[in-house]
Residue, then its C-alpha position, 0 to 999 in steps of 0.5 A: x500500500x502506498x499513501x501521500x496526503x497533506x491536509x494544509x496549515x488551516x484544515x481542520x480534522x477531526x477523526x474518530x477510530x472505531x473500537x472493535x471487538x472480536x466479532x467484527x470479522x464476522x459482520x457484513x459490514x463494519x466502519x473502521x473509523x470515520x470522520x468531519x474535515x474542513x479542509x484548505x485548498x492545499x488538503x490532498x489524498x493520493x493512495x492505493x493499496x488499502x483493505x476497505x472502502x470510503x464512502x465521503x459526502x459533501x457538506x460545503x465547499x468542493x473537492x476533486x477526485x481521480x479514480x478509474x482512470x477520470x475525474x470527478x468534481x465533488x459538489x455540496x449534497x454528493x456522495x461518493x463510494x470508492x474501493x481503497x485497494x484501487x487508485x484514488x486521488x481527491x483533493x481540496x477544490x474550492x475551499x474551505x471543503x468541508x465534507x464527512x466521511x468513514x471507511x469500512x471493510x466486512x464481508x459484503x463490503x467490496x461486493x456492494x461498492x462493486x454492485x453501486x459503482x455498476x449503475x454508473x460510477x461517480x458522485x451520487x447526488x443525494x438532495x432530500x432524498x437520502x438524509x447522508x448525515x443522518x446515517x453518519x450521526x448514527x454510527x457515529x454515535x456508537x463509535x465508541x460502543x466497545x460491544x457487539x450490539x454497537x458493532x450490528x447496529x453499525x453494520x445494519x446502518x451501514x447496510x441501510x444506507x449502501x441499500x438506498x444508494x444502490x436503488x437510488x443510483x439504479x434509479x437514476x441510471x435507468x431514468x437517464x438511459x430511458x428518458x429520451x423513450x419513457x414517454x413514448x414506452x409509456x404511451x404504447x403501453x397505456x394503448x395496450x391497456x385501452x385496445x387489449x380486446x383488439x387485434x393488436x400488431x407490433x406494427x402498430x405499436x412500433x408506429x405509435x411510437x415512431x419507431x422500426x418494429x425491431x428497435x421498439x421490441x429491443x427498447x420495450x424488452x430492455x424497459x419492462x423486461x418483457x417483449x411487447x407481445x409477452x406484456x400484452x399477454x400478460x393484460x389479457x390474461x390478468x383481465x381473463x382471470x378478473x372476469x373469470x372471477x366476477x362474471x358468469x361469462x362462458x370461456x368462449x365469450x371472455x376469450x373474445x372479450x379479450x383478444x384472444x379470438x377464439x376459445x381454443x386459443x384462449x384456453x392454450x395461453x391460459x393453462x400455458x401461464x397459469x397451469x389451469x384450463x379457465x374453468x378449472x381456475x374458475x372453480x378453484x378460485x371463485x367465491x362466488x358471483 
C-alpha cells in the first residue's frame, strides 16, 4: 500500500477510530473509523493499496477526485463510494471543503461498492432524498460502543444506507438511459391497456411510437423486461382471470372479450401461464358471483 496526503496549515480534522471487538470479522459490514474535515485548498489524498472502502459526502465547499482512470468534481449534497485497494486521488477544490466521511471493510463490503459503482460510477447526488448525515450521526454515535450490539447496529446502518444508494443510483441510471423513450414506452403501453380486446400488431405499436418494429421490441424488452407481445399477454390474461372471477361469462365469450379470438386459443395461453384450463381456475378460485 502506498499513501501521500497533506491536509494544509488551516484544515481542520477531526477523526474518530472505531473500537472493535472480536466479532467484527464476522459482520457484513463494519466502519473502521470515520470522520468531519474542513479542509484548505492545499488538503490532498493520493493512495492505493488499502483493505476497505470510503464512502465521503459533501457538506460545503468542493473537492476533486481521480479514480478509474477520470475525474470527478465533488459538489455540496454528493456522495461518493470508492474501493481503497484501487487508485484514488481527491483533493481540496474550492475551499474551505468541508465534507464527512468513514471507511469500512466486512464481508459484503467490496461486493456492494462493486454492485453501486455498476449503475454508473461517480458522485451520487443525494438532495432530500437520502438524509447522508443522518446515517453518519448514527454510527457515529456508537463509535465508541466497545460491544457487539454497537458493532450490528453499525453494520445494519451501514447496510441501510449502501441499500438506498444502490436503488437510488439504479434509479437514476435507468431514468437517464430511458428518458429520451419513457414517454413514448409509456404511451404504447397505456394503448395496450385501452385496445387489449383488439387485434393488436407490433406494427402498430412500433408506429405509435415512431419507431422500426425491431428497435421498439429491443427498447420495450430492455424497459419492462418483457417483449411487447409477452406484456400484452400478460393484460389479457390478468383481465381473463378478473372476469373469470366476477362474471358468469362462458370461456368462449371472455376469450373474445379479450383478444384472444377464439376459445381454443384462449384456453392454450391460459393453462400455458397459469397451469389451469379457465374453468378449472374458475372453480378453484371463485367465491362466488
Amino acid at each position: 500500500m502506498f499513501l501521500r496526503y497533506e491536509m494544509g496549515d488551516q484544515s481542520l480534522q477531526r477523526a474518530y477510530p472505531v473500537l472493535r471487538t472480536r466479532q467484527t470479522a464476522i459482520l457484513p459490514f463494519a466502519v473502521t473509523n470515520l470522520g468531519d474535515f474542513t479542509c484548505d485548498n492545499t488538503y490532498f489524498t493520493r493512495r492505493q493499496g488499502l483493505e476497505e472502502c470510503l464512502c465521503l459526502y459533501t457538506l460545503s465547499g468542493e473537492g476533486t477526485a481521480e479514480y478509474e482512470g477520470k475525474q470527478v468534481r465533488l459538489k455540496p449534497g454528493e456522495v461518493l463510494l470508492l474501493d481503497c485497494r484501487e487508485y484514488q486521488y481527491y483533493a481540496t477544490l474550492r475551499e474551505p471543503w468541508h465534507f464527512l466521511w468513514f471507511h469500512f471493510a466486512g464481508k459484503c463490503a467490496f461486493d456492494y461498492v462493486r454492485l453501486l459503482n455498476s449503475c454508473g460510477t461517480g458522485p451520487i447526488y443525494l438532495g432530500n432524498r437520502i438524509s447522508f448525515p443522518n446515517y453518519y450521526e448514527k454510527l457515529y454515535s456508537h463509535a465508541a460502543q466497545f460491544d457487539l450490539q454497537g458493532e450490528l447496529v453499525m453494520s445494519a446502518t451501514l447496510q441501510n444506507l449502501l441499500t438506498d444508494l444502490i436503488q437510488l443510483k439504479n434509479t437514476e441510471s435507468f431514468s437517464s438511459k430511458y428518458g429520451r423513450y419513457r414517454r413514448e414506452l409509456e404511451a404504447s403501453i397505456s394503448y395496450m391497456l385501452e385496445h387489449f380486446r383488439e387485434d393488436l400488431t407490433v406494427e402498430q405499436l412500433a408506429r405509435l411510437c415512431h419507431m422500426s418494429k425491431y428497435y421498439y421490441i429491443k427498447i420495450f424488452k430492455e424497459y419492462t423486461g418483457q417483449t411487447p407481445y409477452e406484456f400484452l399477454l400478460g393484460i389479457r390474461l390478468q383481465q381473463a382471470q378478473k372476469m373469470l372471477l366476477e362474471t358468469g361469462k362462458t370461456v368462449g365469450e371472455i376469450g373474445l372479450e379479450t383478444g384472444f379470438g377464439d376459445s381454443r386459443n384462449f384456453i392454450a395461453c391460459f393453462k400455458k401461464k397459469t397451469g389451469l384450463t379457465p374453468l378449472r381456475f374458475r372453480k378453484q378460485n371463485q367465491v362466488g358471483i
